[in-house]
ChimeraX commands (.cxc) that place a marker at each C-alpha (Angstrom):
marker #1 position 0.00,0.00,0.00 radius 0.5
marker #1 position 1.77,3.33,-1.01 radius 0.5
marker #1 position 2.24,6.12,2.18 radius 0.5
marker #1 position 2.30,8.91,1.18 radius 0.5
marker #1 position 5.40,11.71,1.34 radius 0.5
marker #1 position 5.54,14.07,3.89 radius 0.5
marker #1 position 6.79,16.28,1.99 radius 0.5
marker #1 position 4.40,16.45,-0.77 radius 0.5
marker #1 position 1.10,18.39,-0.32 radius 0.5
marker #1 position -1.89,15.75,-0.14 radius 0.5
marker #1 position -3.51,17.58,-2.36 radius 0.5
marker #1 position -6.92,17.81,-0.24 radius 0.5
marker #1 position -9.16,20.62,-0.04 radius 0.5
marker #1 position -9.05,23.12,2.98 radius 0.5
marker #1 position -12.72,22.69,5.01 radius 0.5
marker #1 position -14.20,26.43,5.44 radius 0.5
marker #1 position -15.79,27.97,7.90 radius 0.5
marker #1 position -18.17,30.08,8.02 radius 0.5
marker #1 position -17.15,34.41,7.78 radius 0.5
marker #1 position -17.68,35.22,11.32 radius 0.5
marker #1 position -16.09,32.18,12.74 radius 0.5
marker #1 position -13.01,32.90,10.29 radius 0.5
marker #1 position -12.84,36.41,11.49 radius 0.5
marker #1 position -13.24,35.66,15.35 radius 0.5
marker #1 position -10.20,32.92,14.84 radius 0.5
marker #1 position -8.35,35.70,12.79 radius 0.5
marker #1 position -8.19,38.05,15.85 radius 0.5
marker #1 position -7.48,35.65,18.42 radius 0.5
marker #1 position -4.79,34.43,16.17 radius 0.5
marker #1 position -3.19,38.37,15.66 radius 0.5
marker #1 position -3.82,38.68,19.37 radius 0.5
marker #1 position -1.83,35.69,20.16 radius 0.5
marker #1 position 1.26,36.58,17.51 radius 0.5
marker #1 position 1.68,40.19,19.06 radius 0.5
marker #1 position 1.75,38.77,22.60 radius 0.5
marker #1 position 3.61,35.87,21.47 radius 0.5
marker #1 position 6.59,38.32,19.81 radius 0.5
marker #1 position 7.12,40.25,22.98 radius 0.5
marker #1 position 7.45,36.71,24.83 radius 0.5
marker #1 position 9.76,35.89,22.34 radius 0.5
marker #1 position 11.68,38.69,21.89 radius 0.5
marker #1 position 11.97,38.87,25.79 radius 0.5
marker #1 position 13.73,35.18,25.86 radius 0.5
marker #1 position 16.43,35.29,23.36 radius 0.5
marker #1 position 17.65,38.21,25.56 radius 0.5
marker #1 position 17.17,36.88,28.60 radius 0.5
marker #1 position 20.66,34.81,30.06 radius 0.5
marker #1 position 19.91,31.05,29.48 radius 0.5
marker #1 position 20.78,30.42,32.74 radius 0.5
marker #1 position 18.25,32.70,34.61 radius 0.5
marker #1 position 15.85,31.39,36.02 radius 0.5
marker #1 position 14.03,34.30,33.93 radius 0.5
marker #1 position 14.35,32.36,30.93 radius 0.5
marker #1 position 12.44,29.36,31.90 radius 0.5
marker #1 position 9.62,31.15,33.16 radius 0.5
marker #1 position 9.31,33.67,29.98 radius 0.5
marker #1 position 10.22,30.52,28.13 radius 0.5
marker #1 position 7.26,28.27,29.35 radius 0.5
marker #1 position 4.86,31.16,29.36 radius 0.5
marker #1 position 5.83,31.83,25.48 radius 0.5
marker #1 position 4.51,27.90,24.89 radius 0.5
marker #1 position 1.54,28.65,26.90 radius 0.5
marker #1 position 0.65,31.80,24.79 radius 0.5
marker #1 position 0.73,29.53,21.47 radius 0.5
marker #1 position -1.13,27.06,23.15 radius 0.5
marker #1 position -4.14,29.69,25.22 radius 0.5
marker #1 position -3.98,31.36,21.50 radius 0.5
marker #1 position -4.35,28.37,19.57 radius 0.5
marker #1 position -7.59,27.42,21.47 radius 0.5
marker #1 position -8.89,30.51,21.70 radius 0.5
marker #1 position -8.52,30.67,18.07 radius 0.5
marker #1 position -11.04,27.09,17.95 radius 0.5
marker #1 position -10.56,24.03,16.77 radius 0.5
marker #1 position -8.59,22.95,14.14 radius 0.5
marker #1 position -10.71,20.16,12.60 radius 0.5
marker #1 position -7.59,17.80,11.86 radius 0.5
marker #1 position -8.44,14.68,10.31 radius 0.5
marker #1 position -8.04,11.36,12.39 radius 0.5
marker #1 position -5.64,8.62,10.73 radius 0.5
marker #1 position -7.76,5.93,9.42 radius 0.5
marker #1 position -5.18,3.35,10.67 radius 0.5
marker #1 position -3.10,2.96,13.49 radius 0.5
marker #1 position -0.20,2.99,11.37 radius 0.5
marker #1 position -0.44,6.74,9.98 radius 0.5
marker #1 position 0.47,7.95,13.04 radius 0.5
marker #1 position 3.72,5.24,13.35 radius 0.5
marker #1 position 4.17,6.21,9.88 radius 0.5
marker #1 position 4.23,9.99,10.62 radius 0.5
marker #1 position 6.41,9.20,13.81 radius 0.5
marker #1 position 9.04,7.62,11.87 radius 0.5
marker #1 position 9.45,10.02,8.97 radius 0.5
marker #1 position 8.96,12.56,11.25 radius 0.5
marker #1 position 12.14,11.93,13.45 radius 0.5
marker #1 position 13.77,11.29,10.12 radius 0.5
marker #1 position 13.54,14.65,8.80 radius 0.5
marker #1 position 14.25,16.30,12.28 radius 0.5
marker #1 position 17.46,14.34,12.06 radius 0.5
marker #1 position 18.45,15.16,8.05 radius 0.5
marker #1 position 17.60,18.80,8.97 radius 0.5
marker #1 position 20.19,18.66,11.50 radius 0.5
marker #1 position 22.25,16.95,9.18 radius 0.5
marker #1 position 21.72,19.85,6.69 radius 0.5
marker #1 position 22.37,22.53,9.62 radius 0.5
marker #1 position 25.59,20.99,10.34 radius 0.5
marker #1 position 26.50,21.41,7.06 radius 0.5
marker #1 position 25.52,24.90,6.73 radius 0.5
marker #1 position 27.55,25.73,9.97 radius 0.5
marker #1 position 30.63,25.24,8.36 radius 0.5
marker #1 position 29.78,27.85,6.08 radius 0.5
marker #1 position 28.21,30.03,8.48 radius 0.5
marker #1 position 31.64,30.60,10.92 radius 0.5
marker #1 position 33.11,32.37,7.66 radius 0.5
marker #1 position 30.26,34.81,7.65 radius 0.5
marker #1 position 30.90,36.99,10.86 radius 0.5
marker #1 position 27.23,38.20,11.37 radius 0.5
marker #1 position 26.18,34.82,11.16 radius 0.5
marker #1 position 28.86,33.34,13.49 radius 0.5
marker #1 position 28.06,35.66,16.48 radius 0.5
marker #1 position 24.34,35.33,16.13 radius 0.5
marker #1 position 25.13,31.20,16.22 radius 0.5
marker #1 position 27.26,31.93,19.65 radius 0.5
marker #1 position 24.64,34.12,20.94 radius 0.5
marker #1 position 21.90,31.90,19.89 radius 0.5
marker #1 position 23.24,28.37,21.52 radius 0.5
marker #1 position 24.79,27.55,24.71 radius 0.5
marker #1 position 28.72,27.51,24.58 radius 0.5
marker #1 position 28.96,23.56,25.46 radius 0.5
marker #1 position 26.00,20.58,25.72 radius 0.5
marker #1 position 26.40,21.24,29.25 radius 0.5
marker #1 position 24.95,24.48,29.74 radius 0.5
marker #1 position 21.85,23.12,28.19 radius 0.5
marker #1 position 20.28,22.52,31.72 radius 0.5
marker #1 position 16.81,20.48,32.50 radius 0.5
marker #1 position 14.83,23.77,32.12 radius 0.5
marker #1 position 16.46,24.82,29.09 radius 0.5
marker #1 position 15.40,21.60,27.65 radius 0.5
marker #1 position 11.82,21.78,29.10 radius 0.5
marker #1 position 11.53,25.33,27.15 radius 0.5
marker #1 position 12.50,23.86,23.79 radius 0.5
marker #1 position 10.17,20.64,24.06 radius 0.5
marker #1 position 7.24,22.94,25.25 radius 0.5
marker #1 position 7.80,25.22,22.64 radius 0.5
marker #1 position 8.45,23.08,19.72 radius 0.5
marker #1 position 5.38,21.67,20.42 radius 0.5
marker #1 position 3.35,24.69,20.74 radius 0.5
marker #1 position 4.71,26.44,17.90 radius 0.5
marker #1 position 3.19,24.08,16.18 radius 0.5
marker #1 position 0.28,23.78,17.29 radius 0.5
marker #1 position -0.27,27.72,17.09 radius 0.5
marker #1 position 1.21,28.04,13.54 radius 0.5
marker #1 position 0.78,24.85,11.51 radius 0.5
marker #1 position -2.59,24.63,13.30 radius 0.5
marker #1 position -4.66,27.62,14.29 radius 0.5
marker #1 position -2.38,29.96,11.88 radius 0.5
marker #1 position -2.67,27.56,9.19 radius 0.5
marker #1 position -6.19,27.48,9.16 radius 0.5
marker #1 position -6.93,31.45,9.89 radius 0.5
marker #1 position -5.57,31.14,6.24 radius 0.5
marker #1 position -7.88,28.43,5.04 radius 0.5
marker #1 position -9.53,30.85,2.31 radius 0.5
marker #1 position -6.33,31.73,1.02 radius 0.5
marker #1 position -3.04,29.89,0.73 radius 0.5
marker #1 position -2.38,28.79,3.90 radius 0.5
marker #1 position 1.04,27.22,3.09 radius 0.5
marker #1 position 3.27,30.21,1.70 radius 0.5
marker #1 position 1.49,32.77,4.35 radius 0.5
marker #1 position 2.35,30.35,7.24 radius 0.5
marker #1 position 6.14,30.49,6.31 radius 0.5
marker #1 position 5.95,34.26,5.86 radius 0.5
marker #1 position 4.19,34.69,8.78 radius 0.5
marker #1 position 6.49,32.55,11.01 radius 0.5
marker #1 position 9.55,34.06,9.76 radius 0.5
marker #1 position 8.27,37.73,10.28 radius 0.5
marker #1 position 7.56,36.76,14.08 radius 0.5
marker #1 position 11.15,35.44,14.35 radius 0.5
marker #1 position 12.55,38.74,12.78 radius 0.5
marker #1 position 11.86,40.19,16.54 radius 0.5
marker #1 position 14.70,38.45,17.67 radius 0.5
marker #1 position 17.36,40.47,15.19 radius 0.5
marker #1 position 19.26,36.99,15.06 radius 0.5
marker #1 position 19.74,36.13,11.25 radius 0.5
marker #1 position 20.99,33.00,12.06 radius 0.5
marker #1 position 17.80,32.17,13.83 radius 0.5
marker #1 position 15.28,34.17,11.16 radius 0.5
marker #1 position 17.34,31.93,8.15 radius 0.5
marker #1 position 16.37,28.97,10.22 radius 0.5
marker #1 position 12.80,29.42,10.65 radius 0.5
marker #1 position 12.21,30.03,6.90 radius 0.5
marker #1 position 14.19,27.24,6.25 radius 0.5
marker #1 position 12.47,24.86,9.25 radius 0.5
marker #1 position 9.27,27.00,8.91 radius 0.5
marker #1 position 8.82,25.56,5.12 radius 0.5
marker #1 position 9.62,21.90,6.65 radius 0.5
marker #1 position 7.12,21.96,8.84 radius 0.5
marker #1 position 4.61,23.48,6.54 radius 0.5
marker #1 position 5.02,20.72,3.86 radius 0.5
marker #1 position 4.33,18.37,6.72 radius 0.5
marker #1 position 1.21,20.13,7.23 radius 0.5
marker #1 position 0.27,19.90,3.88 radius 0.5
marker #1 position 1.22,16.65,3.15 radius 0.5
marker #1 position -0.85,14.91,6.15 radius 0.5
marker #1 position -3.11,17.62,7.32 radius 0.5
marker #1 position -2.14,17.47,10.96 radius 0.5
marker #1 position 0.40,18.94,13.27 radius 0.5
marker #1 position 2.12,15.60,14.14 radius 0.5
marker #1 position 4.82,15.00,12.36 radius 0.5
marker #1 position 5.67,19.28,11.95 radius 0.5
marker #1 position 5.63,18.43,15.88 radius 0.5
marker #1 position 7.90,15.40,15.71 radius 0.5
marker #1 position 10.21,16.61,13.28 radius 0.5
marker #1 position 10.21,20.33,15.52 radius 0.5
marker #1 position 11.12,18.68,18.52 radius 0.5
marker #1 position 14.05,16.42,17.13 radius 0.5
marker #1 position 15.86,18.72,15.26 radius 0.5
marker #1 position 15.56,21.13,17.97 radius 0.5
marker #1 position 17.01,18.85,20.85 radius 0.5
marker #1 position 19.88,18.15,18.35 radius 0.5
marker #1 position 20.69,21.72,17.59 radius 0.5
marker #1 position 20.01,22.17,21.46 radius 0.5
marker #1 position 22.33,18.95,22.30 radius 0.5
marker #1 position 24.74,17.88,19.76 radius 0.5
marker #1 position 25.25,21.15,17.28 radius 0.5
marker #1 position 29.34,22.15,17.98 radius 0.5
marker #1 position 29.92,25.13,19.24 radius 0.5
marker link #1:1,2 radius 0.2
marker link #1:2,3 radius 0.2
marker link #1:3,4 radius 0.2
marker link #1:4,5 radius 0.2
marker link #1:5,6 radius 0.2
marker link #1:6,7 radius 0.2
marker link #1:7,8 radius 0.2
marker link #1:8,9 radius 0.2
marker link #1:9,10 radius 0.2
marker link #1:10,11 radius 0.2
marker link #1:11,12 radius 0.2
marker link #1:12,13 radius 0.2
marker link #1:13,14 radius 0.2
marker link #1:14,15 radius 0.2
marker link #1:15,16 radius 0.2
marker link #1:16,17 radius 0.2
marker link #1:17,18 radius 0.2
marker link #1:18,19 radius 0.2
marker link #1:19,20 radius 0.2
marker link #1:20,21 radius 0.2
marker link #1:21,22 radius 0.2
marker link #1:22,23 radius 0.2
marker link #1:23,24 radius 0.2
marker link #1:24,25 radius 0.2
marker link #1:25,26 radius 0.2
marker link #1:26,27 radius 0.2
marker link #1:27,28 radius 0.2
marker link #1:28,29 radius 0.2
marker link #1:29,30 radius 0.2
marker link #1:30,31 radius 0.2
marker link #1:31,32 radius 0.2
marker link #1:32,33 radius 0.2
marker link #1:33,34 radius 0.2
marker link #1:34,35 radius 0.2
marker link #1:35,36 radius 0.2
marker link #1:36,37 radius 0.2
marker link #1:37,38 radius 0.2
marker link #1:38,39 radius 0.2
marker link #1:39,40 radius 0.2
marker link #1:40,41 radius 0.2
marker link #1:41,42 radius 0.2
marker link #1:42,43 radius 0.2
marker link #1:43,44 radius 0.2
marker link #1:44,45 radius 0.2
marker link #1:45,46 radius 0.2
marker link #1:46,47 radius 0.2
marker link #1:47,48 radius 0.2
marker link #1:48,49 radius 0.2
marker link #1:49,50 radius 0.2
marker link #1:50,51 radius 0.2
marker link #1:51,52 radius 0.2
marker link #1:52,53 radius 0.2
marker link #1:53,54 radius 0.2
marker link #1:54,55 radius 0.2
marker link #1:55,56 radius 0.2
marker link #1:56,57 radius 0.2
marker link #1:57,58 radius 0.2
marker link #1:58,59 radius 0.2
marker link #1:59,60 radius 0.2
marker link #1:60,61 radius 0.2
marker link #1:61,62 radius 0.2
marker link #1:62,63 radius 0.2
marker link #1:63,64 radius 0.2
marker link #1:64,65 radius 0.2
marker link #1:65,66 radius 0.2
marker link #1:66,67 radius 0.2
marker link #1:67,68 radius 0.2
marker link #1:68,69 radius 0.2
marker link #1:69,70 radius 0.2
marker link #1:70,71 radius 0.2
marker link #1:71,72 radius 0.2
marker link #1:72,73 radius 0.2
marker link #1:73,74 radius 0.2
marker link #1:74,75 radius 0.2
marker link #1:75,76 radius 0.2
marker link #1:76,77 radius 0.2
marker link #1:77,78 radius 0.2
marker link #1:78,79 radius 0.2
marker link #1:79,80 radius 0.2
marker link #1:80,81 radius 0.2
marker link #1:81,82 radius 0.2
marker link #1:82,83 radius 0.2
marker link #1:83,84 radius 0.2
marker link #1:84,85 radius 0.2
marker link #1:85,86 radius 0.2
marker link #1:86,87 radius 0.2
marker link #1:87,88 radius 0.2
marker link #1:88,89 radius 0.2
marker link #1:89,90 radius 0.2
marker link #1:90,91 radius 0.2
marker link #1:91,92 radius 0.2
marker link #1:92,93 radius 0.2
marker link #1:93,94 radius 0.2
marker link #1:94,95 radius 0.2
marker link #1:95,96 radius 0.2
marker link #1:96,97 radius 0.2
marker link #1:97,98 radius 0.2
marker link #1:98,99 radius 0.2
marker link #1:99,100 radius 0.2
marker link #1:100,101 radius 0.2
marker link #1:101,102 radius 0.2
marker link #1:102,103 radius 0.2
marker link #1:103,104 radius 0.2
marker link #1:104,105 radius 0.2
marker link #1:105,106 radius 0.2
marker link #1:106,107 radius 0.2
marker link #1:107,108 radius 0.2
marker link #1:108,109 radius 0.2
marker link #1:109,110 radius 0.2
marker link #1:110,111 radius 0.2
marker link #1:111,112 radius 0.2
marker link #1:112,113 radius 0.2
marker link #1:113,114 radius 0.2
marker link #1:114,115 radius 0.2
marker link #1:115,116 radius 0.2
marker link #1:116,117 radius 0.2
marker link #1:117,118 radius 0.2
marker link #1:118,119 radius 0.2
marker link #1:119,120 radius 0.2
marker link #1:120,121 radius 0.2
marker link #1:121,122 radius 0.2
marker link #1:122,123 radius 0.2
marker link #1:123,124 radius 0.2
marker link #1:124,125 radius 0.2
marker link #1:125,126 radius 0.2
marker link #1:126,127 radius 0.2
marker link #1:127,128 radius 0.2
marker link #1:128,129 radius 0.2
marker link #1:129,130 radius 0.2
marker link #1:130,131 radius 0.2
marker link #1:131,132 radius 0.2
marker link #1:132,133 radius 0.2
marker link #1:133,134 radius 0.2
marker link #1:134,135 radius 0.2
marker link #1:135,136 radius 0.2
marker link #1:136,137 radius 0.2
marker link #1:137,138 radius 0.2
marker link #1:138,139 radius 0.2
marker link #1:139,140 radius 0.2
marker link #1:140,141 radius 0.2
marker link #1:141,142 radius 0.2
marker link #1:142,143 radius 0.2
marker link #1:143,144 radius 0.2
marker link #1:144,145 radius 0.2
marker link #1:145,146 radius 0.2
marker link #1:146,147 radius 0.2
marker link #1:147,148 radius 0.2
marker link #1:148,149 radius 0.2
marker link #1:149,150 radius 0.2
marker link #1:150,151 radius 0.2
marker link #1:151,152 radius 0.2
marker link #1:152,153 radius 0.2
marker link #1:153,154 radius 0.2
marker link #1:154,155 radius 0.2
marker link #1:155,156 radius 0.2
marker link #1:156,157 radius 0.2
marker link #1:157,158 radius 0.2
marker link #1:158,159 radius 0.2
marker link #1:159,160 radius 0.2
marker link #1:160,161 radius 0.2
marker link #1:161,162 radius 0.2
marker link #1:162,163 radius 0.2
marker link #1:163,164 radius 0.2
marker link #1:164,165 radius 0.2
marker link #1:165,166 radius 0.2
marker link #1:166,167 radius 0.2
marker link #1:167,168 radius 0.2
marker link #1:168,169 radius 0.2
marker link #1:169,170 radius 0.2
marker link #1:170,171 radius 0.2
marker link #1:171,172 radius 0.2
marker link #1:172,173 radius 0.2
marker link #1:173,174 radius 0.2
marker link #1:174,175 radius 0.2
marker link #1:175,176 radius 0.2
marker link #1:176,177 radius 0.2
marker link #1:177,178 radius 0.2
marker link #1:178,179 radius 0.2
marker link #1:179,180 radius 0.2
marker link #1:180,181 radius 0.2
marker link #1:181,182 radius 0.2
marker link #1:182,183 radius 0.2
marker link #1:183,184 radius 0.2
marker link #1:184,185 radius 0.2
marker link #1:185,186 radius 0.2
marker link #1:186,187 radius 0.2
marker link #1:187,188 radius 0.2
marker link #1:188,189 radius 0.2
marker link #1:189,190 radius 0.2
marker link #1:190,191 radius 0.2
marker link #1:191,192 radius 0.2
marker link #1:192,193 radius 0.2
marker link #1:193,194 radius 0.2
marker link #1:194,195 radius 0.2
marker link #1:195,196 radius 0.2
marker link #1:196,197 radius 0.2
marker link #1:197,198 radius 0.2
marker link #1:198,199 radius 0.2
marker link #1:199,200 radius 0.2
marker link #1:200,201 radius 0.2
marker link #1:201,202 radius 0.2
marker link #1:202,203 radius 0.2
marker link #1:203,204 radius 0.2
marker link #1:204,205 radius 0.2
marker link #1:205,206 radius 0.2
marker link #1:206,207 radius 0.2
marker link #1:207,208 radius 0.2
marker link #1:208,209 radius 0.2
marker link #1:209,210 radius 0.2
marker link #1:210,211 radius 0.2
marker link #1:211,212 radius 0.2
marker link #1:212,213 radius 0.2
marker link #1:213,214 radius 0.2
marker link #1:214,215 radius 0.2
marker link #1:215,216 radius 0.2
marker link #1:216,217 radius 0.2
marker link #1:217,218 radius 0.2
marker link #1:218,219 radius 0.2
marker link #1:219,220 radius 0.2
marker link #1:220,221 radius 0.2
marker link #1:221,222 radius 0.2
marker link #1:222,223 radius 0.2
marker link #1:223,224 radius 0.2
view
């Protein structure tokens, strides 16, 4: 039985909703990215090892999440088999792994570009033990909300349009908050990932799995 890619858009039509309930999840959705910018914006300067930066950190994830419900439900459709979802779990960590992979690879070019070196250093902890439990718990937590906010409630506040490209842009504009080019390259790079996973299976699952791998490895095993 062929699976499909999850990289290649399934092809299925977005559901609709009606006007008002498109415009209601619009604002909670605008509401949710200009709250969700400060939060953001407010961690990458805040010392990783503060304990600051876990609770901005957490309370960024729970601002995608609040928003993303407030925003109503995404009307994802349920596997028909219990292997879609293994089948989304593997390829999933798969891709989280080749994008670190890729990343790696781009590093080495990166350290001869000095804007993009220092925004790397400033970006990462200096060794794989300065990642500490709580800096950890903030990636997980927001790996999986980002997705649940953008490739979910974002995604489909763009249902009438094309969801796909204005998720990227969209994603990537938040990030520009940060004024880290190293970390606005990656989420148009990750952000378009993520989004072809959302097209291809019409869920947040594997965006999620493939979020949270690649962003323990960068967290864990990227060199510094």
């Amino acid at each position: 039985m062929h699976r499909p890619d999850l990289l290649v858009s399934n092809g299925a039509p977005v559901p609709l909703e009606s006007a008002p309930a498109l415009r209601r999840r619009r604002l909670a959705v605008g509401a949710t990215l200009a709250v969700g910018a400060v939060l953001l914006r407010i961690t990458i300067v805040t010392p990783r090892s503060s304990v600051r930066f876990g609770v901005v950190g957490l309370t960024l994830a729970a601002t995608w999440i609040v928003g993303g419900l407030a925003a109503g439900p995404l009307r994802a459709p349920r596997p028909s088999r219990d292997h879609a979802n293994r089948h989304e779990l593997v390829e999933g960590v798969a891709i989280g792994v080749v994008a670190f992979v890729a990343f790696l690879g781009a590093n080495l070019v990166a350290r001869h570009i000095a804007v993009l070196a220092h925004a790397l250093d400033s970006l990462l902890p200096r060794s794989s033990t300065s990642a500490s439990a709580l800096v950890i718990a903030v990636v997980v937590a927001n790996a999986a909300a980002e997705e649940y906010f953008f490739r979910g409630a974002l995604h489909a506040a763009f249902a009438d349009l094309r969801p796909g490209p204005a998720t990227v842009v969209v994603y990537t504009l938040v990030t520009v908050v940060t004024l880290n080019p190293a970390l606005i390259v990656a989420a148009a790079v990750m952000g378009t990932v993520f989004t072809l996973e959302r097209l291809a299976t019409g869920r947040v699952f594997a965006p999620a799995v493939t979020h949270l791998v690649w962003g323990l490895l960068m967290l864990l095993a990227f060199p510094r």
